[in-house]
C-alpha positions as CSV (number, residue, x, y, z in Angstrom):
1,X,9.1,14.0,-3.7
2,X,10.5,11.2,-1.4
3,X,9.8,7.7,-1.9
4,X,8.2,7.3,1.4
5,X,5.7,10.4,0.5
6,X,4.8,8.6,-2.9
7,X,3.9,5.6,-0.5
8,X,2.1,7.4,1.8
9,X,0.2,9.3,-0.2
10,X,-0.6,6.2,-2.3
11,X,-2.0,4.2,0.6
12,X,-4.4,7.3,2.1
13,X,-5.7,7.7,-1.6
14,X,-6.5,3.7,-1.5
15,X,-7.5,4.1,2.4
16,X,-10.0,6.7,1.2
17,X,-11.3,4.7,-1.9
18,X,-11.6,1.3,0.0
19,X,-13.5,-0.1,3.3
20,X,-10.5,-1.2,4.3
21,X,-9.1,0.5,7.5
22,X,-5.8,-1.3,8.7
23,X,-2.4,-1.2,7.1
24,X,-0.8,-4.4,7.2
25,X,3.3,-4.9,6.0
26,X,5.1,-7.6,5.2
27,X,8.3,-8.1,3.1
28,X,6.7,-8.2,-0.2
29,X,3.3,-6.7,-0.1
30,X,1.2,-4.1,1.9
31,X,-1.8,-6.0,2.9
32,X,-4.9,-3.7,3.5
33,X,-7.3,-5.8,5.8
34,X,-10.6,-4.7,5.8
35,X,-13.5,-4.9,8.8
36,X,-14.6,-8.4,7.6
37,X,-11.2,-10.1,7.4
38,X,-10.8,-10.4,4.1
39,X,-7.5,-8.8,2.4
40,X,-6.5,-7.3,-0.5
41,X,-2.6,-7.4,-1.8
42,X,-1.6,-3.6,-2.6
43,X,1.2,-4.1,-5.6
44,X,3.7,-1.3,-4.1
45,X,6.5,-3.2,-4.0
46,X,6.7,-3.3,-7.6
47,X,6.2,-0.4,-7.8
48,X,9.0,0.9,-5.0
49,X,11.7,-1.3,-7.1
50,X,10.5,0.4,-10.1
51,X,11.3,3.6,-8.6
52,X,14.4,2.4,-7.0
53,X,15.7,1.7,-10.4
54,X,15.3,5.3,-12.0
């Protein structure tokens, strides 16, 4: 399993579990924004460097 598949089924588990509905990147952090404007930081950057180092 890719990378990329690890992230993307990461973030449709998280999109499933959460209210939050749009997928937001920047360089460090995937931002999940939710319908009232508040976000949550999604640690899988960590997590990709972690992986990146195996």
């Amino acid at each position: 399993m890719t990378l990329e598949k690890i992230k993307q089924n990461t973030l449709s588990c998280i999109k499933r579990q959460t209210p939050f509905n749009e997928l937001v990147h920047d360089q460090k952090n995937y931002y999940l924004e939710s319908v009232i404007s508040s976000a949550q930081i999604i640690p899988l950057y960590d997590e990709q460097i972690k992986l990146n180092e195996l």
